[in-house]
NUTORMAR-97652 format. One record per residue (C-alpha): residue in one letter; x, y, z. Coordinates in nm, 2 decimals, decimal comma, always signed. Layout:
REM residues N
@resn a x X y Y z Z
...
***
This chain:
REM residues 442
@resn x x +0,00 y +0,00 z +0,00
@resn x x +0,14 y +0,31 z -0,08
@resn x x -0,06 y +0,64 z +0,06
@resn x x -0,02 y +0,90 z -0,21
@resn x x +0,07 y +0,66 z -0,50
@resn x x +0,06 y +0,95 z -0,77
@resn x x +0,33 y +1,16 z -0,56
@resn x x +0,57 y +0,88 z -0,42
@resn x x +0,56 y +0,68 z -0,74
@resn x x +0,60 y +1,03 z -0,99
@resn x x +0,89 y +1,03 z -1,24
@resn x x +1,22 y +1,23 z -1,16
@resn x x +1,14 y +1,43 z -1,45
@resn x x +0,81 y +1,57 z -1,31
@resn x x +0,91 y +1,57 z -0,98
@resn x x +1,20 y +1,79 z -1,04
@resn x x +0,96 y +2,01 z -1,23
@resn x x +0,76 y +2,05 z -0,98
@resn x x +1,07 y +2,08 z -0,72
@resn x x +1,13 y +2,42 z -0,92
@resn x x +0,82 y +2,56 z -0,91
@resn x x +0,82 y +2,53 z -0,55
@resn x x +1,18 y +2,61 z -0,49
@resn x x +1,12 y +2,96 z -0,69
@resn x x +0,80 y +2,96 z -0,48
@resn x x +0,97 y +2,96 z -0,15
@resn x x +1,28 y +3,17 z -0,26
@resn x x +1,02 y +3,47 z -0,37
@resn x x +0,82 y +3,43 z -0,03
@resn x x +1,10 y +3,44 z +0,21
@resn x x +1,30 y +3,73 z +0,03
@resn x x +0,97 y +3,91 z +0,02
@resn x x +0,87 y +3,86 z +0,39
@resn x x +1,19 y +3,76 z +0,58
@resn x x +1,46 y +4,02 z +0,60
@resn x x +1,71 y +3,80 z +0,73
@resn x x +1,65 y +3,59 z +0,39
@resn x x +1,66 y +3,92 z +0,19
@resn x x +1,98 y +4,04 z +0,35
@resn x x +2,11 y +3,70 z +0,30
@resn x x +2,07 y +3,71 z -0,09
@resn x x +2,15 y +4,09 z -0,15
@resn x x +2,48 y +4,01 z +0,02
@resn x x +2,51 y +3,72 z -0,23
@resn x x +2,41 y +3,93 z -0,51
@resn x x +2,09 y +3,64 z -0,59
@resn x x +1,77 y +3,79 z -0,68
@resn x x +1,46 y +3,52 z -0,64
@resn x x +1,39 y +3,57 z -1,04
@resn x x +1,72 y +3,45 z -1,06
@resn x x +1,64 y +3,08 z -0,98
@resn x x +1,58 y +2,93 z -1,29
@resn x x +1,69 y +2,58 z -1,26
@resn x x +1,77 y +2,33 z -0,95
@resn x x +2,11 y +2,38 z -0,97
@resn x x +2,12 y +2,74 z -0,91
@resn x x +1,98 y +2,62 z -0,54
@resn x x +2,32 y +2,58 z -0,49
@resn x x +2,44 y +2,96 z -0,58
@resn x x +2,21 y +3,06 z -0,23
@resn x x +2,38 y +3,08 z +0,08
@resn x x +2,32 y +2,80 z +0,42
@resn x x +2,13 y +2,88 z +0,72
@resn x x +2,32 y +2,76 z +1,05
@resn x x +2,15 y +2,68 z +1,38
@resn x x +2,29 y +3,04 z +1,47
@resn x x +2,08 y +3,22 z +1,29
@resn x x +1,78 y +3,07 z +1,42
@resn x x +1,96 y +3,20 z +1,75
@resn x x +2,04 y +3,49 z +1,66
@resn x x +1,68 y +3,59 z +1,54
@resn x x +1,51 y +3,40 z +1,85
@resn x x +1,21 y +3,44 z +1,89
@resn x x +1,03 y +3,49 z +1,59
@resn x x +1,19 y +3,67 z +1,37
@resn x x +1,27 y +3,44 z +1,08
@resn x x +0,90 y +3,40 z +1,07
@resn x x +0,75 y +3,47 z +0,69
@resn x x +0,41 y +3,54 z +0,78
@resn x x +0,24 y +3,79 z +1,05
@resn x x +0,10 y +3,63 z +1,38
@resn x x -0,21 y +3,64 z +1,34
@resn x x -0,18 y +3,33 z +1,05
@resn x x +0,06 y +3,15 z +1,31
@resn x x -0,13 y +2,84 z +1,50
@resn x x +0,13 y +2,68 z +1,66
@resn x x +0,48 y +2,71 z +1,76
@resn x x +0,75 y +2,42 z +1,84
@resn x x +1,06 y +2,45 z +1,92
@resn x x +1,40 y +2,22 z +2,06
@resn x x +1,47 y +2,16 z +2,39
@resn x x +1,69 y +2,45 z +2,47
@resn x x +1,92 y +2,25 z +2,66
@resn x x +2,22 y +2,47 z +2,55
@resn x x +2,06 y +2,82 z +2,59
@resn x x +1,76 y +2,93 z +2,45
@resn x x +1,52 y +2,66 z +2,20
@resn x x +1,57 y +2,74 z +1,84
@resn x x +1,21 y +2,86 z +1,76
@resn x x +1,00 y +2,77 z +1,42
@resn x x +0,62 y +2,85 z +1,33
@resn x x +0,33 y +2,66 z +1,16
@resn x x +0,05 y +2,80 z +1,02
@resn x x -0,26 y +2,59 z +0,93
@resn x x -0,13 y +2,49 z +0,61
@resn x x +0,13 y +2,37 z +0,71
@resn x x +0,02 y +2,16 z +1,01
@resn x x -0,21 y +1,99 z +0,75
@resn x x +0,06 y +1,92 z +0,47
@resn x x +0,26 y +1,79 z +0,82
@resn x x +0,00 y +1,53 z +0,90
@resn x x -0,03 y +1,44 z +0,55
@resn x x +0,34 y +1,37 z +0,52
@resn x x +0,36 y +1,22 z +0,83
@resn x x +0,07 y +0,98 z +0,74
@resn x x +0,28 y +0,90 z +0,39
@resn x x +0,56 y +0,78 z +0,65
@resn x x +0,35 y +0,59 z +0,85
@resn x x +0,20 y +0,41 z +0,56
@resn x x +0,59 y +0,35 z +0,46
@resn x x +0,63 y +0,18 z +0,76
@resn x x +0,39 y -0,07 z +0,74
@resn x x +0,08 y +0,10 z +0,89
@resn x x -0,25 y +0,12 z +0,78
@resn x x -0,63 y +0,32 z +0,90
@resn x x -0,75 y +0,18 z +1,16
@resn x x -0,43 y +0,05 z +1,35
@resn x x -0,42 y +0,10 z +1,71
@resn x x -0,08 y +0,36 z +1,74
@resn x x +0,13 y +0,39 z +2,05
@resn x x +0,26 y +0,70 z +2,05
@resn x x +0,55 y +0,72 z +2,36
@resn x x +0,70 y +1,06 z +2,18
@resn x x +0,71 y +1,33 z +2,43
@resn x x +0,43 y +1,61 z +2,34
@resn x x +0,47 y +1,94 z +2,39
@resn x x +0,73 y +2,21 z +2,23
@resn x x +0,96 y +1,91 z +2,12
@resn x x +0,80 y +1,80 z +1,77
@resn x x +0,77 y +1,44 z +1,84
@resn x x +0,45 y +1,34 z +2,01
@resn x x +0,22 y +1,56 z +1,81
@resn x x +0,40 y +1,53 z +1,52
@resn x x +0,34 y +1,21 z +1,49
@resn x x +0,01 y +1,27 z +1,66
@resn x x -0,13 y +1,44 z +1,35
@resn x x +0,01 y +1,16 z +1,08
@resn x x -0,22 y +0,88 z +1,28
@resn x x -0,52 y +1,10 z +1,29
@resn x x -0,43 y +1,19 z +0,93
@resn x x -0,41 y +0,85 z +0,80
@resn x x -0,75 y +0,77 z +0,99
@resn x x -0,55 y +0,54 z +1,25
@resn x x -0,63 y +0,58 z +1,60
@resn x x -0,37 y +0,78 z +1,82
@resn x x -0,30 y +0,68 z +2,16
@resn x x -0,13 y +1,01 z +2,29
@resn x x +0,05 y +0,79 z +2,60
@resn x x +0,40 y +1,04 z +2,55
@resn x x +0,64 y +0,93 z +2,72
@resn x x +0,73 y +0,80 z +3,10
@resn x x +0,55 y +0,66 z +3,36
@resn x x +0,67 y +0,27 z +3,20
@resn x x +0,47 y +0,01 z +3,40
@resn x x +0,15 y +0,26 z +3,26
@resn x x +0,25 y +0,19 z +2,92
@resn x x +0,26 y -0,12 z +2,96
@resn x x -0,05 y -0,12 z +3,10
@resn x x -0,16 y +0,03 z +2,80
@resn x x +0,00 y -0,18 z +2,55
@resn x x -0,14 y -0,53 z +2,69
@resn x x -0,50 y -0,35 z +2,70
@resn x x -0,52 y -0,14 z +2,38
@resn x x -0,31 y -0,37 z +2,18
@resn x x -0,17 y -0,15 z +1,96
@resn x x -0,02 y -0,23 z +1,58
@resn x x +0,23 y +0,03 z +1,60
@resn x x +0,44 y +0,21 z +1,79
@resn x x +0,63 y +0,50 z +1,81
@resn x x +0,93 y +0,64 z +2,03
@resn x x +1,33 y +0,73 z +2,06
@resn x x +1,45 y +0,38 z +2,03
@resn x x +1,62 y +0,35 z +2,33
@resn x x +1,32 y +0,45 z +2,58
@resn x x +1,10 y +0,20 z +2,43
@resn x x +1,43 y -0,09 z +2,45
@resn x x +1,33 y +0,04 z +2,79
@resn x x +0,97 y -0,07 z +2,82
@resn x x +1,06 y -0,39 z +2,65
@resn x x +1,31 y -0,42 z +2,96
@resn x x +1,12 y -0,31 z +3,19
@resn x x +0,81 y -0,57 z +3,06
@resn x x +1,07 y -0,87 z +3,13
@resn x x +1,16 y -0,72 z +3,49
@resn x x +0,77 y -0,76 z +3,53
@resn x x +0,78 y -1,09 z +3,40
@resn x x +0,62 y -1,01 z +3,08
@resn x x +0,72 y -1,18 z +2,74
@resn x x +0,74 y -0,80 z +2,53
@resn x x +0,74 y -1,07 z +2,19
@resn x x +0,39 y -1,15 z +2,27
@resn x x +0,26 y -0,78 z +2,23
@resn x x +0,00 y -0,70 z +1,93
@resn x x +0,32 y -0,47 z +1,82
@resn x x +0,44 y -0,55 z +1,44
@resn x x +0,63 y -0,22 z +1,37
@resn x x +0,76 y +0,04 z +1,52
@resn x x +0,89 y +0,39 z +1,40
@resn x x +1,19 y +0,50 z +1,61
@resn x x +1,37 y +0,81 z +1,53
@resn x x +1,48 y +1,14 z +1,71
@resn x x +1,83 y +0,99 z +1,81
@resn x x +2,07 y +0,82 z +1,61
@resn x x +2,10 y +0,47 z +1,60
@resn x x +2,31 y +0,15 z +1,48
@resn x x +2,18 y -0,14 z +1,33
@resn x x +2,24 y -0,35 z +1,60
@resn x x +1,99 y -0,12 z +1,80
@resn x x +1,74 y -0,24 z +1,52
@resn x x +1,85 y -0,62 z +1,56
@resn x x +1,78 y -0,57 z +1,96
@resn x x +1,46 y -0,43 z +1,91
@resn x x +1,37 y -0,65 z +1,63
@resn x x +1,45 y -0,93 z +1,84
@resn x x +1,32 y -0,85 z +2,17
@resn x x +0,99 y -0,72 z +2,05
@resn x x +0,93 y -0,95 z +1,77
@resn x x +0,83 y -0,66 z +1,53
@resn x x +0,99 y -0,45 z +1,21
@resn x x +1,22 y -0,15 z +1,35
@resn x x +1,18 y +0,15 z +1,15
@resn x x +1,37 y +0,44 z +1,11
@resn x x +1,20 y +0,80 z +1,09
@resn x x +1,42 y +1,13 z +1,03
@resn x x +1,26 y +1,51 z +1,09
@resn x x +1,41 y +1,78 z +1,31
@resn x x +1,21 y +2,08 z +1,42
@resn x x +1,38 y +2,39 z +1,22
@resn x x +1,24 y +2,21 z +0,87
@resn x x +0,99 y +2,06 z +1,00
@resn x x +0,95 y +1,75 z +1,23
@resn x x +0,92 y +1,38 z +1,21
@resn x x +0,84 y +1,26 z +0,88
@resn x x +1,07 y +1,46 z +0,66
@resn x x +1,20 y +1,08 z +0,58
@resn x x +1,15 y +0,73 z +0,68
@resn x x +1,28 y +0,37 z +0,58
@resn x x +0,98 y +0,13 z +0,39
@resn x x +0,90 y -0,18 z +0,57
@resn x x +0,99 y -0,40 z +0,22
@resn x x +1,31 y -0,29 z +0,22
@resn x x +1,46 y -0,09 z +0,51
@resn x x +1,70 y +0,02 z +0,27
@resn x x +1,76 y +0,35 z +0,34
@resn x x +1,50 y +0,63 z +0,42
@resn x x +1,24 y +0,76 z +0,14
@resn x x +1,30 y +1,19 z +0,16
@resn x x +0,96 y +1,39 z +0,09
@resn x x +1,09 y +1,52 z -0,21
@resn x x +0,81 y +1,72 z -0,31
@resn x x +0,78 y +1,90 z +0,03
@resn x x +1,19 y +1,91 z +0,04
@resn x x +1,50 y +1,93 z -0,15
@resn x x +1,79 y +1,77 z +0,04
@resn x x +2,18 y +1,80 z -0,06
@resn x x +2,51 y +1,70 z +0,11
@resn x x +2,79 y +1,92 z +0,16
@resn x x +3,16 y +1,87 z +0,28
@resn x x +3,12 y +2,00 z +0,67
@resn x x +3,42 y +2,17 z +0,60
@resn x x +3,41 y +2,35 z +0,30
@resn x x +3,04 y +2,33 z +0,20
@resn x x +3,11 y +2,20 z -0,13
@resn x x +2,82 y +2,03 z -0,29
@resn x x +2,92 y +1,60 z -0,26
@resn x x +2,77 y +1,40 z -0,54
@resn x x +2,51 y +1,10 z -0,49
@resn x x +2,70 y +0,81 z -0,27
@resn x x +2,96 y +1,05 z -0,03
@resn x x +2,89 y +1,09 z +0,31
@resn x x +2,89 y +1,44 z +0,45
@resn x x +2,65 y +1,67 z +0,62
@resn x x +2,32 y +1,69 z +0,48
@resn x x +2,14 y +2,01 z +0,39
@resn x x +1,74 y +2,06 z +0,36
@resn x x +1,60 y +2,31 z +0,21
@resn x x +1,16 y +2,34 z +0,22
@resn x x +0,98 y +2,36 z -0,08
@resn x x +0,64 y +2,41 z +0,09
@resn x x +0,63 y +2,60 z +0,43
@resn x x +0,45 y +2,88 z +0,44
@resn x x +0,51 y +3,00 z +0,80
@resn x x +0,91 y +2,92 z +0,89
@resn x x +1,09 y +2,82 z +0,54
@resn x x +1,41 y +2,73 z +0,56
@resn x x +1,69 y +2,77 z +0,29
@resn x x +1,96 y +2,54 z +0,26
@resn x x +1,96 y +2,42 z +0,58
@resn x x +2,28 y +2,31 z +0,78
@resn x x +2,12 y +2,00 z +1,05
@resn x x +2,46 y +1,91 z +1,15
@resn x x +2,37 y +1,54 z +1,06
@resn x x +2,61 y +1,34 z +0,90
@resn x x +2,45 y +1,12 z +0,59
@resn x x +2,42 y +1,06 z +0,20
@resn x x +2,24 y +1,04 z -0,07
@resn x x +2,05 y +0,76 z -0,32
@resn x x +1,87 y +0,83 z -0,60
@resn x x +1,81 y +0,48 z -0,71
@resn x x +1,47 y +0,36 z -0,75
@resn x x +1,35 y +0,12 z -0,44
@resn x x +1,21 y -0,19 z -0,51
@resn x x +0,90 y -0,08 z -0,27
@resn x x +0,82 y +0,14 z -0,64
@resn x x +0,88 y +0,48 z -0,45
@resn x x +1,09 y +0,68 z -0,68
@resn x x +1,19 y +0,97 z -0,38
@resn x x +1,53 y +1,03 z -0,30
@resn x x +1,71 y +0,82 z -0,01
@resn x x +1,90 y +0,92 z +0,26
@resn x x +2,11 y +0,71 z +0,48
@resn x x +2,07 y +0,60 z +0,85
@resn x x +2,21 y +0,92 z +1,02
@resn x x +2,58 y +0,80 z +1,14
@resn x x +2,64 y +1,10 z +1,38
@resn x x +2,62 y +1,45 z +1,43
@resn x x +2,93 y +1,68 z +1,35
@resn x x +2,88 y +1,83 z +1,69
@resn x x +2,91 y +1,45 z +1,86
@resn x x +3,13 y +1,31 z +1,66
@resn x x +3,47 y +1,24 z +1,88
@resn x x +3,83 y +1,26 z +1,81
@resn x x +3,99 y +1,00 z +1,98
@resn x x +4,41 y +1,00 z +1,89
@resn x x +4,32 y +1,15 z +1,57
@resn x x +4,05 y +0,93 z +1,46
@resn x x +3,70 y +1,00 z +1,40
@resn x x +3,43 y +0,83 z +1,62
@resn x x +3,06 y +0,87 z +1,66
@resn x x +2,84 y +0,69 z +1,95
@resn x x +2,67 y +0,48 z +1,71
@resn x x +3,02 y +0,34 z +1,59
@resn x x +3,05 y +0,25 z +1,93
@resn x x +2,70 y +0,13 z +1,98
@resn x x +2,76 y -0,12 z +1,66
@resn x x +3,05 y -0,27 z +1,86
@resn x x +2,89 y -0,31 z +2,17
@resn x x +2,53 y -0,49 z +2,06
@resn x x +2,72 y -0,73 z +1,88
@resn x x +2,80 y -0,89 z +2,26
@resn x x +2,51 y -1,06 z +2,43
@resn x x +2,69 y -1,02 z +2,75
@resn x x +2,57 y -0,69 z +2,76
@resn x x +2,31 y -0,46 z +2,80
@resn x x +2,18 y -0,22 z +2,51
@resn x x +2,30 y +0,06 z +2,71
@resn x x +2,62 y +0,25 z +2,73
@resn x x +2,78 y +0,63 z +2,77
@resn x x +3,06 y +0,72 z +2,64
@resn x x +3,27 y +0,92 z +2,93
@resn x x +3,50 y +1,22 z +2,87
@resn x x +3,76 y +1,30 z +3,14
@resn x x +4,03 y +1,57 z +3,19
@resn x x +4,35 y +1,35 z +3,25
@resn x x +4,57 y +1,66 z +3,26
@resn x x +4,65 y +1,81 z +2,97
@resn x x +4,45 y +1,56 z +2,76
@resn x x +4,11 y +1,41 z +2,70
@resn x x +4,03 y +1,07 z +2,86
@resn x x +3,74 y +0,87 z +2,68
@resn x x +3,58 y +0,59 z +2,90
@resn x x +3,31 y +0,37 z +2,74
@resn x x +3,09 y +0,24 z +3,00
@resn x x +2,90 y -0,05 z +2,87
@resn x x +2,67 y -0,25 z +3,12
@resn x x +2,64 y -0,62 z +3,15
@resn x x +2,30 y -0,81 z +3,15
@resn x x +2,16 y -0,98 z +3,54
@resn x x +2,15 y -1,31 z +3,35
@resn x x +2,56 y -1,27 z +3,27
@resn x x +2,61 y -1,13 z +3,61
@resn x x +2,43 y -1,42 z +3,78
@resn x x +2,64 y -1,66 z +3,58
@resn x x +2,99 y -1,49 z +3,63
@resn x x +2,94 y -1,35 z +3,94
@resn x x +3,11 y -1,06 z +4,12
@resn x x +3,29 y -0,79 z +3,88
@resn x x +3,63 y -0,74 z +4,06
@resn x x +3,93 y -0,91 z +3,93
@resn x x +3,69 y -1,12 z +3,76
@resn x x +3,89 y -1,33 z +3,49
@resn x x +3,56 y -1,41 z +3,27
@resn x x +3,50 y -1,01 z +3,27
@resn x x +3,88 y -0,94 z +3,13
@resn x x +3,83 y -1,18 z +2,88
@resn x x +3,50 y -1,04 z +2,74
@resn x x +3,66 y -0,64 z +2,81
@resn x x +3,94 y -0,80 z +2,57
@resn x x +3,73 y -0,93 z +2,31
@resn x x +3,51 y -0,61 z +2,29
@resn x x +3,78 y -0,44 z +2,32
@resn x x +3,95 y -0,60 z +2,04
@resn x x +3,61 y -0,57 z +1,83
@resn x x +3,63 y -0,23 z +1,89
@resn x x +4,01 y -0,18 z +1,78
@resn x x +3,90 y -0,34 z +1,44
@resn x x +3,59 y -0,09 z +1,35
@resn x x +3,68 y +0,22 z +1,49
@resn x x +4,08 y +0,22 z +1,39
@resn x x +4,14 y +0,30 z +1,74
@resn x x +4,14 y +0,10 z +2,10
@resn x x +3,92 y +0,29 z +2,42
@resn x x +3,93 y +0,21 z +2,80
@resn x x +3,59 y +0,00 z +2,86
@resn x x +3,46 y -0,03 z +3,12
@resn x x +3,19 y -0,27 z +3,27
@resn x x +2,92 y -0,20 z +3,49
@resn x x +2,65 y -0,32 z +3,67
@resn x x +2,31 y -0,45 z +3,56
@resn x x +2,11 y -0,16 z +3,57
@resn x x +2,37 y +0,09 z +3,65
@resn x x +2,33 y +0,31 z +3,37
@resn x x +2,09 y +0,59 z +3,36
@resn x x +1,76 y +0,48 z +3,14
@resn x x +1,59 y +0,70 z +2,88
@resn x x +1,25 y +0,83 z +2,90
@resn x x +1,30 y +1,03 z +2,64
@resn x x +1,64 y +1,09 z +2,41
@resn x x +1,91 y +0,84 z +2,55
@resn x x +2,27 y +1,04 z +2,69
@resn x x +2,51 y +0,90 z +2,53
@resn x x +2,81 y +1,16 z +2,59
@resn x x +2,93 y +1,26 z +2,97
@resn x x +3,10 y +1,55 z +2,93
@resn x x +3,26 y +1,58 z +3,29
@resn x x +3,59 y +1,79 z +3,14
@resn x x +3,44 y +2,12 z +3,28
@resn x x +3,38 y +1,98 z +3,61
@resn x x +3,74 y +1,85 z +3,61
@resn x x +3,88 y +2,19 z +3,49
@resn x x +3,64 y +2,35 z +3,85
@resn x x +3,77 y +2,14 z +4,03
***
């Protein structure tokens, strides 16, 4: 089943006709009504009219997550209040949110492309859908919210926490789908077999997980303890929100881009040069359809690349790749690049452990220390006993460790933990301790 058949299924040709339109569309509206956008191009010396093919997208200058900071709150908003119905916004949790806008356009082309995704995925109107997103100004919960309303599904708006009530929830409602950062909802399965609950014997088949990155051995994991199909969803709330892609259930093959609502590219994080189809780099979004925030050639800071083949589920939109990191997390460890899902790859590979780890960063005087903590399972702990000079323990730190040396190019200091030791998620996991300012305090 595919939702919009004419629009996922259209012809590059056509679609990249009507890309244009919209592209020259959006251009025009944000120059016209945005003056950071019209400062922007005057300074480049771009005039909207002079958009006249896709390519010239790439004449127009980025947008960083500064200058969403830098304008806070509202004023890289295209349109005047009084056609603004709601506002979302991140976190905040390194100074003020970053801020965007929807008017009721486009909280209805939202749900409808959000309902496109969850169709993707393997659902269908009338599936039960458990929605453990957090609601409120994170985009999550009623992002996806409005995509199970949209598709004529029935939402169950449970956000997230309070875990023995969603699984309460989950054995009574018996839901089809389910929604959440993957490792809150590893969580609940956890939690379910503290309980003494089988979580493989839920009415769950699928499950969209997104708003952290993850490895494939997360999937596995989830796959495996849940008995359902993991799916990855990719949205962030300065273009738009969940939805903006999203792997198919056929293939899981990389995630299907909205490519009528968005044009996506990827850059060299260093030198923003335009990468061709196939390089990894940091990918760039601009929106083709927002009326109340667009966004030009926006910088997310995710690293990624590009597919345009065809996929054999017959959607003809541009892929994207799993995300593999964010510039901002990825770690330099003795000169080599490493990002937490590198890591996390190594580590669920080992049934020994846990899926959860943190990767710890220390002052060790004039250099950075980098700990991975990893956390072993009670059933290993009750079979090998206490952790201190434990000879079963240094054997499996040496084999992970060794696994580790292999992928990464670079050996770490592991160490392991306590069942239960490490702090759970309830909403998006931490996977980075960054304790080198309280070392520098003192």
């Amino acid at each position: 089943m595919i939702f919009n058949e004419a629009m996922e299924t259209m012809g590059r040709e056509q679609k990249e006709a009507l890309q244009l339109e919209r592209l020259q569309e959006t251009v025009r509206h944000a120059y016209e009504r945005v003056p950071f956008h019209k400062e922007a191009l005057d300074q480049a010396g771009i005039a909207p009219d002079d958009i006249q093919s896709l390519e010239d997208l790439q004449s127009l200058p980025f947008m960083k997550k500064t200058d969403l900071r830098e304008n806070y709150p509202f004023n890289l908003f295209a349109v005047d209040m009084s056609e603004v119905v709601r506002i979302h916004g991140s976190s905040g949790t390194k100074g003020k949110p970053t801020v965007v806008g929807y008017t009721k356009q486009d909280i209805e082309n939202w749900g409808e492309i959000v309902a496109r995704a969850i169709c993707a995925a393997g659902g269908k109107p009338g599936d039960i859908f458990h929605n453990a997103y957090g609601y409120g100004l994170f985009t999550g919960g009623l992002g996806l919210h409005y995509g199970i309303e949209h598709l004529r599904a029935v939402a169950v708006p449970v956000s997230g926490g309070n875990t023995p009530r969603q699984i309460t929830l989950i054995e009574d409602f018996k839901p089809r789908g389910i929604s959440g950062t993957p490792s809150y909802v590893m969580n609940i399965a956890e939690e379910m077999e503290r309980m003494g609950k089988d979580p493989r014997t839920t009415t769950i088949e699928y499950g969209i997980f997104g708003a952290e990155p993850w490895s494939e051995e997360m999937r596995t994991q989830l796959e495996e303890r849940l008995n359902i199909k993991a799916i990855d969803i990719y949205g962030l709330s300065e273009v738009l929100g969940p939805g903006v892609s999203i792997e198919c259930i056929e293939a899981q093959d990389g995630l299907h881009i909205a490519d009528d609502h968005f044009i996506a590219e990827i850059v060299d994080p260093e030198t923003g040069e335009v990468l061709p189809y196939g390089m990894e780099g940091e990918l760039v979004f601009t929106s083709l359809t927002k009326e109340a925030f667009p966004v030009i050639r926006y910088r997310t800071g995710d690293i990624a690349s590009l597919n345009p083949a065809t996929c054999k589920c017959g959607r003809t939109s541009l892929r994207m790749s799993r995300i593999k990191g964010r510039v901002d997390d990825m770690l330099i460890i003795r000169g080599v690049n490493v990002f937490p899902t590198e890591i996390e790859g190594v580590l669920f590979q080992f049934r020994e452990l846990a899926p959860h780890y943190q990767v710890v960063i220390e002052r060790d005087g004039a250099l950075d220390r980098f700990e991975v903590h990893a956390e072993i399972t009670k059933e290993y702990k009750a079979v090998v006993g206490p952790l201190e000079d434990n000879s079963t323990i240094a054997d499996l730190v040496r084999r992970i460790g060794h696994e580790m040396k292999n992928a990464l190019g670079v050996s770490v200091l592991l160490r392991i933990r306590e069942p239960n030791s490490i702090m759970r998620s309830e909403g998006k996991a931490v996977r980075i301790v960054d304790n080198r300012t309280k070392s520098l305090i003192g």
